[in-house]
N, CA, C and O atoms as CSV, one atom per row, in Angstrom:
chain,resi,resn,atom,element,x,y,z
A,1,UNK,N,N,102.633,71.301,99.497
A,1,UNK,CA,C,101.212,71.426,99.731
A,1,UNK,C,C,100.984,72.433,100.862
A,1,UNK,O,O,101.658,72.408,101.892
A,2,UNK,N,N,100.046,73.285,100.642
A,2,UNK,CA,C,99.779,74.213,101.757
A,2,UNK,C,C,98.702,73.674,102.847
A,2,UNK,O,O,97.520,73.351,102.735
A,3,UNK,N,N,99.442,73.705,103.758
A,3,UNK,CA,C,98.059,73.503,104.934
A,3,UNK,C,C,96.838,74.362,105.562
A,3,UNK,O,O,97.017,75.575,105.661
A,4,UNK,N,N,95.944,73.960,105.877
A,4,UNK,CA,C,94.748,75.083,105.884
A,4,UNK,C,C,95.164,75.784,106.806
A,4,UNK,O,O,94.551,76.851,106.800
A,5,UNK,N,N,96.277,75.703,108.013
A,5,UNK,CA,C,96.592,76.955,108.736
A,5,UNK,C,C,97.089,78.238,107.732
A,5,UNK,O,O,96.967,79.463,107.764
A,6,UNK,N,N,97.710,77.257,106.834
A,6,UNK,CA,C,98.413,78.569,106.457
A,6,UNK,C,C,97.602,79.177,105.182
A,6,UNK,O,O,97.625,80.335,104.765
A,7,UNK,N,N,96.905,78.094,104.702
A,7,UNK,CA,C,95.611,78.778,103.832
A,7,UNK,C,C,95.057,79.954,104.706
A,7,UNK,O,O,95.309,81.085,104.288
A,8,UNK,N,N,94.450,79.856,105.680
A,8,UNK,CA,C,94.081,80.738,106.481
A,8,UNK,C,C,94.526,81.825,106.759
A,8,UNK,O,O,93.927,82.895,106.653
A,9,UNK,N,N,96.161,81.568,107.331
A,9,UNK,CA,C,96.509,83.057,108.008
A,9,UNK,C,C,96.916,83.652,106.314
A,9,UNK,O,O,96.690,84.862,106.343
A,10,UNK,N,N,97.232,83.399,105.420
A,10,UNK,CA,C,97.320,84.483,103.689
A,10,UNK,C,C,96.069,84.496,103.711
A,10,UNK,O,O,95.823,85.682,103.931
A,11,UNK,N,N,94.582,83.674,103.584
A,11,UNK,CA,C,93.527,84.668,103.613
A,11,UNK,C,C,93.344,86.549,104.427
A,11,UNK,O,O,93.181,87.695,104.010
A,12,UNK,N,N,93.524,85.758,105.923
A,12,UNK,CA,C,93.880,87.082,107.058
A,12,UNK,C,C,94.994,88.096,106.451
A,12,UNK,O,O,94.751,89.302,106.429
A,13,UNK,N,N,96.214,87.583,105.962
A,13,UNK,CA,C,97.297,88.294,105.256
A,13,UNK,C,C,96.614,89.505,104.095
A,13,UNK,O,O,96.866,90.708,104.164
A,14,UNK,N,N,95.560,88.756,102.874
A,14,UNK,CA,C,95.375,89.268,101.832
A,14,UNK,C,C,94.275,89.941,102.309
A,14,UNK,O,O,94.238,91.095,101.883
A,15,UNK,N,N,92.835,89.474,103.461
A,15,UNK,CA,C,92.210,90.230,104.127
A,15,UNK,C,C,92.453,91.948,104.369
A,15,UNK,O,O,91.802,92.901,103.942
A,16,UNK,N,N,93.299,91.908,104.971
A,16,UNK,CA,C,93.816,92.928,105.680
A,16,UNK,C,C,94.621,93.725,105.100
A,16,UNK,O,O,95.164,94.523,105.865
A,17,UNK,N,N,94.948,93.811,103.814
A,17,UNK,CA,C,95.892,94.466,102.756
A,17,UNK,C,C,97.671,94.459,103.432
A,17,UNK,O,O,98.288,95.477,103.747
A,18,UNK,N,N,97.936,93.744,103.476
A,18,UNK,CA,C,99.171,93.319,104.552
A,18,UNK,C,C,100.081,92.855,103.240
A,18,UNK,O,O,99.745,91.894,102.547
A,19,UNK,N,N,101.351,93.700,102.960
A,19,UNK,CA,C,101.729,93.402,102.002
A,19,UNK,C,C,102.578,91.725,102.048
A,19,UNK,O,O,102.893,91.239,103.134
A,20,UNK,N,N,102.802,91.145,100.993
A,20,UNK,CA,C,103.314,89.627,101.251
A,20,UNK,C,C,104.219,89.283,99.868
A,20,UNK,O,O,104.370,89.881,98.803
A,21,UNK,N,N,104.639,88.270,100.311
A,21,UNK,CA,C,106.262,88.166,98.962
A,21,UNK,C,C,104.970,86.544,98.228
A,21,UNK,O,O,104.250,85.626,98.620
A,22,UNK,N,N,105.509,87.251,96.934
A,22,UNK,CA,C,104.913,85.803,96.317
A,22,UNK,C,C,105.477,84.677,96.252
A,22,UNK,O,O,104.738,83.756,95.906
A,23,UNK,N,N,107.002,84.323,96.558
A,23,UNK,CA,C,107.356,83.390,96.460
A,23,UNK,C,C,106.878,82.711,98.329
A,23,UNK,O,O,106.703,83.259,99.417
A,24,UNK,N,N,106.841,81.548,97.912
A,24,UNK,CA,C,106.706,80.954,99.567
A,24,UNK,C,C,107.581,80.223,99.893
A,24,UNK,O,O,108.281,79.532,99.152
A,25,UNK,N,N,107.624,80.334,101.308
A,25,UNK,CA,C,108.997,79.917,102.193
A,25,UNK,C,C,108.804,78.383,102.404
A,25,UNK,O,O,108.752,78.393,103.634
A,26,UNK,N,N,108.700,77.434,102.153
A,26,UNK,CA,C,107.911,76.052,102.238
A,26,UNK,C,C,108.166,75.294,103.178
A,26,UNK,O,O,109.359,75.547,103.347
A,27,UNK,N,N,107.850,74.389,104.067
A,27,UNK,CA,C,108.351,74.490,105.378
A,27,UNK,C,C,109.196,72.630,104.867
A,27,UNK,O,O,108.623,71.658,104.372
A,28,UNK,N,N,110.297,72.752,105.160
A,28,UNK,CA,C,111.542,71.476,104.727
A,28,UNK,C,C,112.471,70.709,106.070
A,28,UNK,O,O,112.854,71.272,107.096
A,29,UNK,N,N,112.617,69.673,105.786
A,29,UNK,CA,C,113.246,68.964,107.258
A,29,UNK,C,C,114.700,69.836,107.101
A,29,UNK,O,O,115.147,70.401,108.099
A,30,UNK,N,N,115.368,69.913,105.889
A,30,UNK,CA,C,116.287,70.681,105.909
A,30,UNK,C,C,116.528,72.144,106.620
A,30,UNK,O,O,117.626,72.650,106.849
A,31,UNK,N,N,115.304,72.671,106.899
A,31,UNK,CA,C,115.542,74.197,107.891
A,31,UNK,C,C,115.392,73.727,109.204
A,31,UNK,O,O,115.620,74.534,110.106
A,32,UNK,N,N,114.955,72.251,109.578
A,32,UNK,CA,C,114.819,72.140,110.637
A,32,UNK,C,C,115.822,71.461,111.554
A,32,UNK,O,O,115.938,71.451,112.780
A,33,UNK,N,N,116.815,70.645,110.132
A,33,UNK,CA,C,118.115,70.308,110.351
A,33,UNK,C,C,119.104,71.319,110.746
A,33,UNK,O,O,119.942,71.076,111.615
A,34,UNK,N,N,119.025,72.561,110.071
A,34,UNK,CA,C,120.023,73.497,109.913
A,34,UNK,C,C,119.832,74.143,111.529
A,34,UNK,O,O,120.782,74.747,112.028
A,35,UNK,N,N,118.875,74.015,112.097
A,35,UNK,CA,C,118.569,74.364,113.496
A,35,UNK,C,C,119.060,73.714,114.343
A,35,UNK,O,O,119.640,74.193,115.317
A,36,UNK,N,N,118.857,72.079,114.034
A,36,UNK,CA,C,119.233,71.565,115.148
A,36,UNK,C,C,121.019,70.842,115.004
A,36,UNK,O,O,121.486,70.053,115.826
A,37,UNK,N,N,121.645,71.281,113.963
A,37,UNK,CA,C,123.224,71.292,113.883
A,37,UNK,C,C,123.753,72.377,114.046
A,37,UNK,O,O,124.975,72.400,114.194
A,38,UNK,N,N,123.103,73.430,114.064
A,38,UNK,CA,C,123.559,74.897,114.447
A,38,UNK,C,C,124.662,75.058,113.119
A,38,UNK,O,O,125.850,75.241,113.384
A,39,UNK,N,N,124.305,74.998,111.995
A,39,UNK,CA,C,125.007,75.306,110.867
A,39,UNK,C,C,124.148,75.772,109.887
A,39,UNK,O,O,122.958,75.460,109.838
A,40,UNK,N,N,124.949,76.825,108.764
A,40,UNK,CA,C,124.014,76.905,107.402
A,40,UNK,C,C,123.539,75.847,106.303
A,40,UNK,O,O,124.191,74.813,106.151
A,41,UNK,N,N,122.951,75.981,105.907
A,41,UNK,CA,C,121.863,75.083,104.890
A,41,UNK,C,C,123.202,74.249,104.254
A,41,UNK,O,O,123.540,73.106,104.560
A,42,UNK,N,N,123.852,75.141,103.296
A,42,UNK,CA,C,125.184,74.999,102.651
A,42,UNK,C,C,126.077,74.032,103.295
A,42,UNK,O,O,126.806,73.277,102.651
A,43,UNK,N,N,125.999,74.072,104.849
A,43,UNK,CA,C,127.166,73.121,105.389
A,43,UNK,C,C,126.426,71.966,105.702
A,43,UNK,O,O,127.316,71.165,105.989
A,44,UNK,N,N,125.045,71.216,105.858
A,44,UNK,CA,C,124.275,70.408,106.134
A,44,UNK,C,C,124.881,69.181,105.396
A,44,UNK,O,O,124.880,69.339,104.175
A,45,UNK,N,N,125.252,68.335,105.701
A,45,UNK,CA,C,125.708,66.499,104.771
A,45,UNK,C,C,124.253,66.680,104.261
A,45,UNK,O,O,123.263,67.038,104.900
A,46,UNK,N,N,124.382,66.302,102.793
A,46,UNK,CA,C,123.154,66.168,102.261
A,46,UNK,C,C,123.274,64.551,101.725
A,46,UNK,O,O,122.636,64.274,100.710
A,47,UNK,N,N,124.032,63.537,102.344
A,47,UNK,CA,C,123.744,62.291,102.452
A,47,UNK,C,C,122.826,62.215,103.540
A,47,UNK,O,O,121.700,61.751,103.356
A,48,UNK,N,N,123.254,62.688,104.823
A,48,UNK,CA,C,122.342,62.476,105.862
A,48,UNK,C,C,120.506,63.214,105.927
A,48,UNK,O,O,119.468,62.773,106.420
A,49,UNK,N,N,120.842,64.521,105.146
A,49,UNK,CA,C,119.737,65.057,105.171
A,49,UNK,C,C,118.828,65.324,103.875
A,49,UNK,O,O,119.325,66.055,103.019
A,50,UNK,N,N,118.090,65.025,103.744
A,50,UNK,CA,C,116.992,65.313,102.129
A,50,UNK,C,C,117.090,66.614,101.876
A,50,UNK,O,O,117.504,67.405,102.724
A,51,UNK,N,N,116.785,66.900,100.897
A,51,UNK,CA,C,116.153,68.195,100.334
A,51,UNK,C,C,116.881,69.865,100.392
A,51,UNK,O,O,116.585,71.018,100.077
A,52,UNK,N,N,118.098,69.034,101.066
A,52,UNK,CA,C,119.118,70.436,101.158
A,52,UNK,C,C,118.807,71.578,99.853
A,52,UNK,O,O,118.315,72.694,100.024
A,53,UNK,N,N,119.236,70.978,98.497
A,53,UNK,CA,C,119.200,71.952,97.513
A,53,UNK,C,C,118.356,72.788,97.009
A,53,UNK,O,O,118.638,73.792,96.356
A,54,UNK,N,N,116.593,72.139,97.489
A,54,UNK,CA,C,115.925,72.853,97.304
A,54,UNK,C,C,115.518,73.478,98.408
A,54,UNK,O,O,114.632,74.291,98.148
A,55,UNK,N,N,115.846,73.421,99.696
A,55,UNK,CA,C,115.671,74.361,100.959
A,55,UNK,C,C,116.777,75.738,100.126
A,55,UNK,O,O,116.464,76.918,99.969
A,56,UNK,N,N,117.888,75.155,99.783
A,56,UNK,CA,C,118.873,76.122,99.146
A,56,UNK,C,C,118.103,77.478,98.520
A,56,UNK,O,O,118.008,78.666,98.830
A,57,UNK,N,N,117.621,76.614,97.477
A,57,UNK,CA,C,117.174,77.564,96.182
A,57,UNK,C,C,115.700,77.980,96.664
A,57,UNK,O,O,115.131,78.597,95.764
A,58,UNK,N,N,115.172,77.877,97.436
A,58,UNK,CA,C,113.957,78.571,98.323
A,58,UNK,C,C,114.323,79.367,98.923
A,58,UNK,O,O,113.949,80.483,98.564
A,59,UNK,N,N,114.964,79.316,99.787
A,59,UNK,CA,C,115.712,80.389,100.677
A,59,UNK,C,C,116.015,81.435,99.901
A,59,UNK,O,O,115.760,82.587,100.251
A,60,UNK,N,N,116.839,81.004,98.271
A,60,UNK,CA,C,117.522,82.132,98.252
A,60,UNK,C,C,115.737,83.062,97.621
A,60,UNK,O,O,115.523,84.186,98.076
A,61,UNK,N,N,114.991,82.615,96.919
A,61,UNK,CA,C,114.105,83.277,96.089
A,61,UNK,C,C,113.800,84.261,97.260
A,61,UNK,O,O,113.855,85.485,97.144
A,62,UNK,N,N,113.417,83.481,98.592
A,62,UNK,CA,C,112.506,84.294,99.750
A,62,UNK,C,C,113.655,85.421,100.301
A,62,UNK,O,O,113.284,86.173,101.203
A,63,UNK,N,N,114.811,85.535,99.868
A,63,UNK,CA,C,115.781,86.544,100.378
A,63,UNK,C,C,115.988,87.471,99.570
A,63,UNK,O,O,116.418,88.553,99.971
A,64,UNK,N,N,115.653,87.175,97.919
A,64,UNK,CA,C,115.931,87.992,97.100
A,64,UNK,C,C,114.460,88.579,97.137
A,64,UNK,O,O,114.568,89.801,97.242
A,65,UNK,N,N,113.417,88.282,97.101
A,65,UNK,CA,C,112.029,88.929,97.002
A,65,UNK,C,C,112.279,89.945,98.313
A,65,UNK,O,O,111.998,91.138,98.196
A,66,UNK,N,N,112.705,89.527,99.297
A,66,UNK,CA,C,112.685,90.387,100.391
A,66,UNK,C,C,113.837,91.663,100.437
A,66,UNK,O,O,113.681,92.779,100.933
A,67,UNK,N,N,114.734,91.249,99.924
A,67,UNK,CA,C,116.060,92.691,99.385
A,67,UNK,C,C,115.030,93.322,98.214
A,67,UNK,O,O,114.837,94.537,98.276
A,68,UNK,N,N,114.345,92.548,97.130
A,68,UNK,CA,C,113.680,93.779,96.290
A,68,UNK,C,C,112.653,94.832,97.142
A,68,UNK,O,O,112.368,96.028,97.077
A,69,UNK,N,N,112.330,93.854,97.846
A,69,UNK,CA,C,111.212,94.893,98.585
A,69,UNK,C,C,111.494,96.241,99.221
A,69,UNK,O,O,110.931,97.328,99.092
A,70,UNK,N,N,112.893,95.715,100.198
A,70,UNK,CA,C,113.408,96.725,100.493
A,70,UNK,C,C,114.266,97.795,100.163
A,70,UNK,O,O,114.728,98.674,100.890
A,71,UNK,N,N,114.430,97.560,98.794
A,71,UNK,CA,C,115.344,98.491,98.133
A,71,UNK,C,C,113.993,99.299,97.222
A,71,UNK,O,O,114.108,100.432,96.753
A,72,UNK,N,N,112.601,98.358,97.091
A,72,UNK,CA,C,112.058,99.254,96.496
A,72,UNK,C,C,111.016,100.265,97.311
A,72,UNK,O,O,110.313,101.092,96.731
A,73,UNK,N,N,111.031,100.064,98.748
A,73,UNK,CA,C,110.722,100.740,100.179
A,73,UNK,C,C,111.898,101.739,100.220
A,73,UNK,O,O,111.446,102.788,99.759
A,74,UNK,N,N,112.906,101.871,100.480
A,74,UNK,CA,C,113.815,102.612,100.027
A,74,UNK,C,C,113.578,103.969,98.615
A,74,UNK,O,O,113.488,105.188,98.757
A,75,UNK,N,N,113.555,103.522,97.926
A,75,UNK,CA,C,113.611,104.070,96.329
A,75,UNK,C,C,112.217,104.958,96.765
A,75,UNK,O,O,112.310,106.185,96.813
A,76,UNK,N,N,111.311,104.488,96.985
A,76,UNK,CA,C,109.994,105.096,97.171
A,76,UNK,C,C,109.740,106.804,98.032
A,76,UNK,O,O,109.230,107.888,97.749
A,77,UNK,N,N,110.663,105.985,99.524
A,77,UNK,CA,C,110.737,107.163,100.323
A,77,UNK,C,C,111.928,107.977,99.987
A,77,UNK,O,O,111.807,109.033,100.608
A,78,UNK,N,N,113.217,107.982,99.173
A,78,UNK,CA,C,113.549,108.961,98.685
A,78,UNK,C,C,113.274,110.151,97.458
A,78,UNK,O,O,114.022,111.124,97.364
C-alpha cells in the first residue's frame, strides 16, 4: 500500500517531469533487517525474518529497471 507521503512526493516527482522507474521499491522489514545484521538480503535466516524472497525479487526488478536506464542514457549520448 502506498502512503500519502509517498503519494505525494511521485505527484512532485511526475509534477516536475523528473524521470522515475516504474517498478517500486516497497518499503519491507527485510531491508531493514539486512541493515541492522550488516548482511545481504540473500544471507538474512528467513526463519527469523519475513518476506526475504520478495524483498529479493523487488530489489532485483528496481536494479534491473535502473541498469536499463543507464545503458539506455548511455546508448543515447553516444
Amino acid at each position: 500500500m502506498i502512503s500519502r507521503v509517498e503519494r505525494k512526493i511521485m505527484a512532485e516527482i511526475q509534477g516536475n517531469d523528473v524521470p522515475s522507474f516504474t517498478t517500486h521499491l516497497h518499503e519491507r522489514s527485510a531491508y531493514k533487517a539486512m541493515m541492522l545484521e550488516g548482511v545481504p538480503l540473500a544471507e538474512l535466516n528467513r526463519d527469523e525474518y519475513n518476506g526475504v524472497d520478495k524483498a529479493i525479487t523487488n530489489a532485483d526488478l528496481s536494479r534491473g529497471r535502473a541498469i536499463e536506464y543507464i545503458i539506455n542514457k548511455q546508448e543515447k549520448a553516444a
